[in-house]
C-alpha positions as CSV (number, residue, x, y, z in Angstrom):
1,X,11.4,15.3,-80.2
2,X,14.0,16.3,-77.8
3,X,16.0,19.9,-78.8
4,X,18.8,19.3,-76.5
5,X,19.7,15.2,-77.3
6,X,18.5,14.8,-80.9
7,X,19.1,10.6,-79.8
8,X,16.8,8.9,-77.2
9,X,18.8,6.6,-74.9
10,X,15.7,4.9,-75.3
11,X,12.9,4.1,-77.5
12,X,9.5,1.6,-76.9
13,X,9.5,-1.2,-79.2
14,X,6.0,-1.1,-81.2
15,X,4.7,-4.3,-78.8
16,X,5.4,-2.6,-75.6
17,X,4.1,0.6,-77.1
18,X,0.6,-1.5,-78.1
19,X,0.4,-3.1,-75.2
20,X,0.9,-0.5,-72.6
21,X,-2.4,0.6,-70.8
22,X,-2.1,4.1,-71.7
23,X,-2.1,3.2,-75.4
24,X,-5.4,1.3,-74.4
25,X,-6.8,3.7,-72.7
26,X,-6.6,6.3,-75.4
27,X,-8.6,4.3,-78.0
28,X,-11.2,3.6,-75.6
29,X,-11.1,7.1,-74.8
30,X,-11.9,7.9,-78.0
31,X,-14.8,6.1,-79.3
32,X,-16.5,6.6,-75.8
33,X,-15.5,10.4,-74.9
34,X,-13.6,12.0,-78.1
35,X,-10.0,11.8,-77.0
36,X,-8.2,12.4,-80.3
37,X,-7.4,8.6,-81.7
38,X,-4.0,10.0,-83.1
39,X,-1.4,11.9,-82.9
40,X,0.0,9.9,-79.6
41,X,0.9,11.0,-75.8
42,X,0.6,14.3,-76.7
43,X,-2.5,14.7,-78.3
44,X,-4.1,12.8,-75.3
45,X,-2.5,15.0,-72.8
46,X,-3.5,17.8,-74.4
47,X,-7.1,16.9,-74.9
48,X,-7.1,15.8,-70.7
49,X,-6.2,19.2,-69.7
50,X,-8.6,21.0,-72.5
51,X,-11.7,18.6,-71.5
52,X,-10.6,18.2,-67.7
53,X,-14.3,16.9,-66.8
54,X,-14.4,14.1,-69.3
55,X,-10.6,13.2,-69.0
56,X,-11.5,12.5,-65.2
57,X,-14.5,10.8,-65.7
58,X,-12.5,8.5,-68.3
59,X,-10.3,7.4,-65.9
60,X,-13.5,7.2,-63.3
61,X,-15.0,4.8,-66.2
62,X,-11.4,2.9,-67.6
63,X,-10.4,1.6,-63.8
64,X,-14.0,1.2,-62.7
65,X,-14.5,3.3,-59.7
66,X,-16.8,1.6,-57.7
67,X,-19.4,4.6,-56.5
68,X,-21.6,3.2,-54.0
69,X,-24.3,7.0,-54.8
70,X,-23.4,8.7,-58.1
71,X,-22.0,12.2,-58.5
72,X,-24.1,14.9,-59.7
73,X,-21.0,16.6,-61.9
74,X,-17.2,15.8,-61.8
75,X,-16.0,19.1,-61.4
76,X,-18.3,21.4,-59.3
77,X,-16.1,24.2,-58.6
78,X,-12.9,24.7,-60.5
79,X,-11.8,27.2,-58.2
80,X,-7.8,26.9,-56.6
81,X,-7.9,26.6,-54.1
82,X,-11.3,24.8,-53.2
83,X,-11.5,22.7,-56.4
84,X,-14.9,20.3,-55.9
85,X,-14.4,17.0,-57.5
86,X,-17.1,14.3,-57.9
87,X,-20.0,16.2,-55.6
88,X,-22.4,13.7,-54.4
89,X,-20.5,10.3,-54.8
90,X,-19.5,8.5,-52.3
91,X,-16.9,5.6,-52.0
92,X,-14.0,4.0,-49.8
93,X,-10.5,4.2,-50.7
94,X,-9.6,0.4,-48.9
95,X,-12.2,-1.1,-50.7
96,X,-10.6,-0.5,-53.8
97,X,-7.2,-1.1,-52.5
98,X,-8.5,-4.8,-51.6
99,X,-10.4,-5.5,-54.9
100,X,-7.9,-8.2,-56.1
101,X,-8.7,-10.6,-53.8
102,X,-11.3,-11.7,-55.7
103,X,-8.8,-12.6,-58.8
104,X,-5.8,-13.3,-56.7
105,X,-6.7,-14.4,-53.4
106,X,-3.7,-17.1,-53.1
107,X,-1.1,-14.4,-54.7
108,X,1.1,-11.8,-52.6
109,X,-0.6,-8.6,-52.5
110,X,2.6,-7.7,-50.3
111,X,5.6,-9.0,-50.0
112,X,8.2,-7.9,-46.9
113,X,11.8,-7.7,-46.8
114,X,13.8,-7.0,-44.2
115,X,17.8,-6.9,-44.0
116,X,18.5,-10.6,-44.6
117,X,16.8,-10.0,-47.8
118,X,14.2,-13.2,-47.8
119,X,10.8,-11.9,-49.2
120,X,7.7,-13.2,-46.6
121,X,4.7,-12.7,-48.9
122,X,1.4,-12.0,-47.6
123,X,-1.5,-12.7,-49.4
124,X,-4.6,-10.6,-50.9
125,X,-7.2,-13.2,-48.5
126,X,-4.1,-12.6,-45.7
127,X,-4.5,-8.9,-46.1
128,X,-8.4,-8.7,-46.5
129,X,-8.8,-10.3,-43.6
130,X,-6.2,-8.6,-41.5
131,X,-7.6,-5.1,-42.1
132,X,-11.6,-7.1,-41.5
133,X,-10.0,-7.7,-38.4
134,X,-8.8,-4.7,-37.1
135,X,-11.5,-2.3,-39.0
136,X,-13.8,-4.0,-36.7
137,X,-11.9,-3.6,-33.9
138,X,-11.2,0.0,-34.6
139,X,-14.7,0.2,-34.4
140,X,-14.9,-1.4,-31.2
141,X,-12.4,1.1,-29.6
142,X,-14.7,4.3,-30.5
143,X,-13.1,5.1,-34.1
144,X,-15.2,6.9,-36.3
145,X,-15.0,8.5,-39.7
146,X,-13.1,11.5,-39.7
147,X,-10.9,10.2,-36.4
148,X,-7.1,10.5,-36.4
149,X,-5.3,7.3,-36.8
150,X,-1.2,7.4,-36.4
151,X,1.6,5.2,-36.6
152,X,4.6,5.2,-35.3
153,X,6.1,1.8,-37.8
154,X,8.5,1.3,-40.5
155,X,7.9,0.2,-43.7
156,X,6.3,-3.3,-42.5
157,X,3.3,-4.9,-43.8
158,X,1.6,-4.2,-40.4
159,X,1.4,-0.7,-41.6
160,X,-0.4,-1.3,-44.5
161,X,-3.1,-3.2,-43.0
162,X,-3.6,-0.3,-40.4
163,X,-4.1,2.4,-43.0
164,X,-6.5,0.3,-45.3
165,X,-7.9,0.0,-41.8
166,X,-8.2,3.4,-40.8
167,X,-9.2,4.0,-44.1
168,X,-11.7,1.0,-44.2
169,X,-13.7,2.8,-41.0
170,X,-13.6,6.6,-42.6
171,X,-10.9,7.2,-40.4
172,X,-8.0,9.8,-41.1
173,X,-4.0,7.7,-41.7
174,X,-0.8,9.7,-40.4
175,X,2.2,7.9,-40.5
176,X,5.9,8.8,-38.7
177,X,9.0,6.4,-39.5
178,X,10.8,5.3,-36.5
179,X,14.3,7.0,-36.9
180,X,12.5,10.2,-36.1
181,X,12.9,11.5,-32.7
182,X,9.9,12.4,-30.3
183,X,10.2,16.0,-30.7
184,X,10.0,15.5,-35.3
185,X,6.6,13.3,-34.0
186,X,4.8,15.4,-31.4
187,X,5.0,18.0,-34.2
188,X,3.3,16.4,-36.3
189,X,0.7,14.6,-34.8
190,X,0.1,17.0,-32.2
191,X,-1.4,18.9,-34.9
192,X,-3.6,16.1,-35.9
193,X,-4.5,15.0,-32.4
194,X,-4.8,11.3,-33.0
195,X,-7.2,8.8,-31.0
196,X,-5.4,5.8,-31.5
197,X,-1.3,5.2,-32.1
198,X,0.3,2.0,-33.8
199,X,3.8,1.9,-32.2
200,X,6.5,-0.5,-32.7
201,X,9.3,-1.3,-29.9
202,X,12.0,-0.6,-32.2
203,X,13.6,-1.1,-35.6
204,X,16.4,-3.0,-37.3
205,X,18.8,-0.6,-39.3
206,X,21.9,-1.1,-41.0
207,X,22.6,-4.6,-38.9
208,X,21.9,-2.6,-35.4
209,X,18.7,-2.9,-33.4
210,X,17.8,0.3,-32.4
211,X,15.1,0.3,-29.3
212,X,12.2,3.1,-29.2
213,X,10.2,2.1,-26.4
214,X,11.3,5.7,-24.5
215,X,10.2,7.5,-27.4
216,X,7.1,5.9,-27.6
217,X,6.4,6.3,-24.3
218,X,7.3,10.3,-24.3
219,X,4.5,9.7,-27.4
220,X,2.4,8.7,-25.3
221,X,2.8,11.4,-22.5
222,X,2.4,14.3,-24.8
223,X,-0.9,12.9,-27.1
224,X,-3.5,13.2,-24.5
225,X,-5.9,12.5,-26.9
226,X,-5.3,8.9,-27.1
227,X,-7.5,5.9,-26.7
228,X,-5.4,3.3,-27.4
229,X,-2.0,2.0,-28.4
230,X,-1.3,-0.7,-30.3
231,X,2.1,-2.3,-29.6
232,X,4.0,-4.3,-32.7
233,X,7.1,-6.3,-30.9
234,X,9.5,-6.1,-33.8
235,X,12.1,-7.0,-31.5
236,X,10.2,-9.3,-29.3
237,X,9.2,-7.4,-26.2
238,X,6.4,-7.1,-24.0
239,X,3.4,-4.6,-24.2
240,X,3.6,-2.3,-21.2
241,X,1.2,0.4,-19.7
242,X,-2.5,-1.5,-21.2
243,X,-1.2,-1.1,-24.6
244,X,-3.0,-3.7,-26.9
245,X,-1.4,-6.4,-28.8
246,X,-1.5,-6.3,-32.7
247,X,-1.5,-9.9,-32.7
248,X,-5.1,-9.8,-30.8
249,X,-6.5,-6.8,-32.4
250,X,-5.9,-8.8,-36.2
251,X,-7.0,-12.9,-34.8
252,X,-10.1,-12.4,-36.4
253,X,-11.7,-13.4,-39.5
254,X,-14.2,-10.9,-40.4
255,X,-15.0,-9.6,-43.9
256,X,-14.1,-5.9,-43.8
257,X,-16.7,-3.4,-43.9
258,X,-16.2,-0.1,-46.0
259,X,-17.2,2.9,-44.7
260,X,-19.1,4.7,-47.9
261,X,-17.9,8.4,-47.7
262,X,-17.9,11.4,-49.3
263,X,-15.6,11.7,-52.5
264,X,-13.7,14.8,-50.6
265,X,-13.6,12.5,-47.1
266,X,-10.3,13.1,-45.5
267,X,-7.8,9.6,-46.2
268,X,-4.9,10.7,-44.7
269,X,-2.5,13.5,-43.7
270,X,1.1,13.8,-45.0
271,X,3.8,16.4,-43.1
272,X,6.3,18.7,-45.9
273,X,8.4,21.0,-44.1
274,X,7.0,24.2,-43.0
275,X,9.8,26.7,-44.1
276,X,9.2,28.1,-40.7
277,X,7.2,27.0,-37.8
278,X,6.0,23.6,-37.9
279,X,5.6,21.5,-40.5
280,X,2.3,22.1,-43.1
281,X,-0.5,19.1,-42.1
282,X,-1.6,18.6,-45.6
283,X,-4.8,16.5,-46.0
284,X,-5.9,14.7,-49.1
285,X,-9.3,13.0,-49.9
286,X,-10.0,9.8,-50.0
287,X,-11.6,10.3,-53.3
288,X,-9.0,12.7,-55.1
289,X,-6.3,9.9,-54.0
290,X,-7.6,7.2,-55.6
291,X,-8.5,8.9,-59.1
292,X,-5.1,10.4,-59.4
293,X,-3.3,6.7,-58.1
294,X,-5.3,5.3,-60.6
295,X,-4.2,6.8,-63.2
296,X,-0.6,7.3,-62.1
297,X,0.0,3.8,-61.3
298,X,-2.0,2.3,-63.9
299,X,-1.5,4.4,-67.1
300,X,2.2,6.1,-65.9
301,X,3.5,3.4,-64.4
302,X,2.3,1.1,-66.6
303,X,1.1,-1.2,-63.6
304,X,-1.3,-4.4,-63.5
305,X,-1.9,-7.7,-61.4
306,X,1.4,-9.3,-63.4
307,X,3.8,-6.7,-61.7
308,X,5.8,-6.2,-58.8
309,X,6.4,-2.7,-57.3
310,X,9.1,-2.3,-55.4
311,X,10.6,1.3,-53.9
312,X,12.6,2.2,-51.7
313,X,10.6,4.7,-48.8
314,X,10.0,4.9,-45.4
315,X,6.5,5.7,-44.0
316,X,7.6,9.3,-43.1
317,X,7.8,10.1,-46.8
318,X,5.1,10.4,-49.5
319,X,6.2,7.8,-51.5
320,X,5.5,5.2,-49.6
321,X,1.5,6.0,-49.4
322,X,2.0,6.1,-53.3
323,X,3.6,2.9,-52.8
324,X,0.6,1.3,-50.8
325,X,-1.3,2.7,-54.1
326,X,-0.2,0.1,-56.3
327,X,-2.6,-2.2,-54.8
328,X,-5.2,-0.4,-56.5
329,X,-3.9,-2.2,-59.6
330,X,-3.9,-5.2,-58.1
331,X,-0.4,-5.0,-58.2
332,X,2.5,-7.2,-55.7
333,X,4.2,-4.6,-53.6
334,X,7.7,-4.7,-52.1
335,X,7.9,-3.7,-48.6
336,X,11.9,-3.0,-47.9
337,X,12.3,-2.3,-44.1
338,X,16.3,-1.6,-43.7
339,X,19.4,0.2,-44.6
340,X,19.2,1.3,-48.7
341,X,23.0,0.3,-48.3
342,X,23.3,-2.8,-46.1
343,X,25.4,-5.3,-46.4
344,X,26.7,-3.0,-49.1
345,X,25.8,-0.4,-52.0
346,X,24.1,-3.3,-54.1
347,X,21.6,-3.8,-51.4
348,X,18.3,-2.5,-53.3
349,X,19.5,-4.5,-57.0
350,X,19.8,-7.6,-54.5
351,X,15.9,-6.9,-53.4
352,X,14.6,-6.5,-56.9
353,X,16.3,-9.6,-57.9
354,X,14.8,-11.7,-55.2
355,X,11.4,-10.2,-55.2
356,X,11.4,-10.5,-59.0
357,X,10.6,-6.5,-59.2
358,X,9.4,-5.2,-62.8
359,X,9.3,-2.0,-61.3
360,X,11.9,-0.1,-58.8
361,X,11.8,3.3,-57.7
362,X,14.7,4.9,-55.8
363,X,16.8,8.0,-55.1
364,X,18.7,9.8,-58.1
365,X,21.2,9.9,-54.9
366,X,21.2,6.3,-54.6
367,X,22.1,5.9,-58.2
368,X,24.9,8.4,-57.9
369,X,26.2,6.5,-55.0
370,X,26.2,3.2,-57.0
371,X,27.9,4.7,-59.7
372,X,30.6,6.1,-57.6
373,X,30.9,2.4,-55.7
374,X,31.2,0.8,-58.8
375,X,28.4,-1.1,-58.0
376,X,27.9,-3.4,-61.4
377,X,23.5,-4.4,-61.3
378,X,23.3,-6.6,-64.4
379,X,26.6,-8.2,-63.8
380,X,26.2,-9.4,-60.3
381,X,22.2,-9.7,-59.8
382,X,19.6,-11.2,-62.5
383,X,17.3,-8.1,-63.3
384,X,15.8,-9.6,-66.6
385,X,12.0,-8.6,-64.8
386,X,12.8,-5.0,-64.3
387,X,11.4,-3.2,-66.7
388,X,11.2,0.5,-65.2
389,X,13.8,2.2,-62.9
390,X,12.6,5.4,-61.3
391,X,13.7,7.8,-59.8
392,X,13.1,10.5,-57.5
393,X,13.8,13.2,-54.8
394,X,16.2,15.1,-57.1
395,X,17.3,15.3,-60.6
396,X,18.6,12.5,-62.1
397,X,21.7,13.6,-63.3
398,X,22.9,12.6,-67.2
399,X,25.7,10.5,-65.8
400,X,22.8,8.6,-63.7
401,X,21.1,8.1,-67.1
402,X,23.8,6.5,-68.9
403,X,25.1,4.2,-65.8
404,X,21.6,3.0,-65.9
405,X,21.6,2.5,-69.3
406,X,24.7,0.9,-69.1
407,X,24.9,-1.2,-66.2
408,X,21.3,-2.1,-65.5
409,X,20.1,-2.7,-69.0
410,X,20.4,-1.0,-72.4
411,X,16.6,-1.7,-73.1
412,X,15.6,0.0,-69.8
413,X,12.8,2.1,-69.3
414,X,14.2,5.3,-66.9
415,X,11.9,7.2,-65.5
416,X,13.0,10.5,-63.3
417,X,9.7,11.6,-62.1
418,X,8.9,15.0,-60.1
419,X,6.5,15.4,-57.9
420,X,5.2,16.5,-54.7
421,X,4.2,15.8,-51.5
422,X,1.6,18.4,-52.1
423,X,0.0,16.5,-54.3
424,X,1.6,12.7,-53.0
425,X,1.5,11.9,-56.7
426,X,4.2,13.2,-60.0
427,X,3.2,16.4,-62.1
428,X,5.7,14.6,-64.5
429,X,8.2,11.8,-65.8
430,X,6.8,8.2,-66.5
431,X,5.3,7.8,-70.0
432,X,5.5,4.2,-71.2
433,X,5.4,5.2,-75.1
434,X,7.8,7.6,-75.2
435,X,11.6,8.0,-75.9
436,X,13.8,8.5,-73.1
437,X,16.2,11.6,-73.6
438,X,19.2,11.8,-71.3
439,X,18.7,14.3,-68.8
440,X,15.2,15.0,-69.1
441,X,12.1,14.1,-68.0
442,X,9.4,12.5,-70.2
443,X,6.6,14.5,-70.2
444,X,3.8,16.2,-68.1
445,X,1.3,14.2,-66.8
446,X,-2.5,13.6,-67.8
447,X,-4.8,16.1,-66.6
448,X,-1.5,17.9,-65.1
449,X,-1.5,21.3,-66.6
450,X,2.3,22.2,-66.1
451,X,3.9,25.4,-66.6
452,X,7.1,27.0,-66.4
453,X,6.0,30.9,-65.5
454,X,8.4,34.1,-65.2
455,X,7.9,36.4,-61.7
456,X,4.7,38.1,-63.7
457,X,3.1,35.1,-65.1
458,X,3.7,34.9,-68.2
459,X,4.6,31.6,-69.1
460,X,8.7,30.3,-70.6
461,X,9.8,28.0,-72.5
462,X,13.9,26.9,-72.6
463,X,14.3,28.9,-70.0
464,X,14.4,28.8,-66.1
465,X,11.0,29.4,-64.2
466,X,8.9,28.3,-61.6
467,X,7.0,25.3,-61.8
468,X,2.9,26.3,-62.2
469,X,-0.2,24.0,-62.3
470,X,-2.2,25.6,-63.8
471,X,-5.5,23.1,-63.3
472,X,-7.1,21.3,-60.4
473,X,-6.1,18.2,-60.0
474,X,-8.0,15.8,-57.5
475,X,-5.4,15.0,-55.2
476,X,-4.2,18.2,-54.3
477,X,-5.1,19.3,-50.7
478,X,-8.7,19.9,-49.7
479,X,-7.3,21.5,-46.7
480,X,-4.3,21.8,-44.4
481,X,-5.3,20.6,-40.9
482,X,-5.8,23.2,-38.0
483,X,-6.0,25.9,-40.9
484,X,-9.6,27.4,-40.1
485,X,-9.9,30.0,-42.8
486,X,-7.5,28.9,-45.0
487,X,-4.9,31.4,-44.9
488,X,-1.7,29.2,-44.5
489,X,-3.1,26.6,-47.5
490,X,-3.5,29.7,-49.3
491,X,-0.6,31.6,-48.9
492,X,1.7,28.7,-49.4
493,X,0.4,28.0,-53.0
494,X,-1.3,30.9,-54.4
């Protein structure tokens, strides 16, 4: 019960509240590993920050992890930092990712819009055999486990096959978006000092090509450590100076082979901006990734094989690896490579009418802007499947709540979410079986211990502190690249 709006804007109907997988979850939860069978969300999110070990093994259990040797424990160390989840096992990230093909092999695992709107879907066998393809060819070119992969791509189903990829091999994803200029790159993946570089030519944005083979070839200049180069023509030009061809490098038709690795294995690195100096190289596991995806897509965001995910990222931003995520619930994504306003401000309701979206995540900015463009969703574009708006990078203001609520639909789930890059997953928002109150965000998340703490640690509440977790949670950075002892991990959390 809210203290500030006594009135949700919304409230789950009893069906919706029945059938959500959280609601599942919990009663399974219950007879198999005591999570109290009443008293709702917050009982459960009590009890799976009170019995952190057998909340996490739950989830392990509910979304069956597939661990190809068993752990000894789930939690080995508690310590933060240097939290040791799952010691022993050993899995692969892709292998889940890819799963669904066995259910859904003729249905879009991804579907790709660019700015003329027209969804190209690409299938689950498509995909699987795509990233067979290439994981064998990475092979070929020397990649192995623990080797820097980068790309240099927009948000094109070509970079989702080279992650799953890289991740397929025990390889290590970092991903730039191509409106960054060679100097935002270099410091970034210098750090990382990748072996192999996905590139494309250039990008279409906002109606204009824009053409990046310079930068890419100042890319290529400054990352001695290259072995290859992988050239996408996006806008139809040639491979120059022995780059490879994607087209070659994915002709095969191999079953891919998953690399079984540790559960703290490095997946990928993701860039937040160093306050000074360059920006932190934050590495999460392969492991910690897919528990906390799992059960932020599949119990937060409510997300199964019937839904379509659609938000609005590019691959320089966390969200978009979260994104990639929902194929671990064998979910359709929505690739959207453009301009978040072209032709005009309705651009994004246009995309989740025409990929039939039951889920969209945006900007609270990009709601504001609708608002103020009296922009008009429901009136001008059929979103009966959206279920779930989300939203993200800033507050969502209450005037964002109501347009929603008004404009979109008055039986729509909002969901402002906050999160981290830190963690690439949401310390809180989406809750399918509870109210929405305007302005506010719906409640922590499972296993997320959050805090509001005064300058001496001593936690508030209704009033302004800073934001504390005060558990491990699985995702959160085993380490920050090029960070020997530990000191700048260390001294930017602790």
């Amino acid at each position: 019960m809210s203290t500030v709006n006594p009135q949700p804007l919304w409230q789950p109907d009893p069906e919706r509240i029945a059938q959500a997988q959280v609601t599942k979850f919990q009663a399974w939860a219950a007879q198999r590993h005591g999570a109290p069978a009443e008293g709702g969300y917050p009982a459960l999110h009590r009890w799976s920050v009170d019995e952190l070990d057998t909340f996490w093994q739950a989830v392990t259990e509910w979304f069956d992890v597939r661990f190809s040797t068993p752990y000894a424990r789930v939690l080995g160390d508690r310590s933060m930092p240097g939290a040791q989840w799952f010691p022993g096992a050993t899995l692969n990230y892709a292998e889940h990712a890819l799963r669904a093909t066995a259910t859904r092999a003729d249905e879009p695992a991804l579907l790709h819009v660019d700015e003329t709107h027209e969804p190209r879907p690409v299938t689950w066998s498509q995909l699987r055999r795509q990233v067979g393809s290439l994981a064998a060819e990475l092979r070929a070119l020397g990649v192995r486990p623990g080797d820097r992969v980068s790309g240099y791509l927009p948000n094109i189903p070509q970079a989702v096959v080279a992650l799953l990829a890289t991740a397929a091999v025990g390889g290590v994803w970092t991903s730039c978006a191509p409106d960054f200029g060679a100097r935002s790159v270099l410091d970034r993946f210098q750090q990382v000092e990748p072996v192999v570089l996905f590139t494309v030519d250039g990008y279409r944005y906002g109606g204009k090509e824009h053409d990046r083979r310079e930068t890419v070839a100042e890319l290529r200049r400054e990352l001695p450590t290259l072995r290859a180069v992988v050239h996408i023509p996006l806008l139809g030009t040639e491979a120059t100076g022995g780059a490879l061809e994607w087209s070659a490098l994915t002709a095969g038709d191999e079953e891919p082979v998953f690399e079984q690795v540790p559960f703290a294995h490095p997946l990928w690195v993701l860039y937040s901006s160093g306050t000074t100096g360059l920006p932190k190289a934050i590495v999460q596991s392969q492991g910690g990734i897919l528990v906390e995806h799992l059960k932020q897509l599949g119990l937060h965001c409510d997300l199964g094989p019937e839904d379509r995910f659609f938000w609005y990222t590019s691959t320089g931003w966390m969200m978009w690896n979260f994104l990639v995520s929902g194929l671990l619930t064998g979910t359709t994504i929505v690739l959207y490579d453009g301009s978040p306003g072209y032709p005009d401000t309705g651009a994004q309701w246009r995309i989740a009418e025409r990929t039939g979206a039951t889920r969209h995540g945006t900007s609270a900015a990009y709601v504001m802007a609708c608002r103020k463009a009296g922009v008009h969703p429901a009136r001008d574009f059929d979103l009966s499947e959206v279920q779930c708006v989300a939203t993200t990078g800033s507050p969502l203001p209450p005037d964002g709540f109501r347009w929603l609520h008004d404009e979109v639909r008055d039986d729509l789930w909002i969901a402002s979410v906050s999160g981290g890059t830190d963690v690439c997953s949401c310390f809180a928002g989406a809750v399918p079986t509870l109210p929405v109150y305007i302005g506010e965000l719906q409640a922590p998340g499972l296993g997320t211990d959050l805090q509001s703490w005064d300058p001496s640690g001593k936690p508030l509440v209704d009033e302004v502190g800073e934001l504390v977790v005060t558990n491990p949670m699985p995702s959160m950075p085993i380490r920050f690249w090029n960070d020997p002892d530990g000191s700048r991990y260390h001294d930017s959390y602790f």
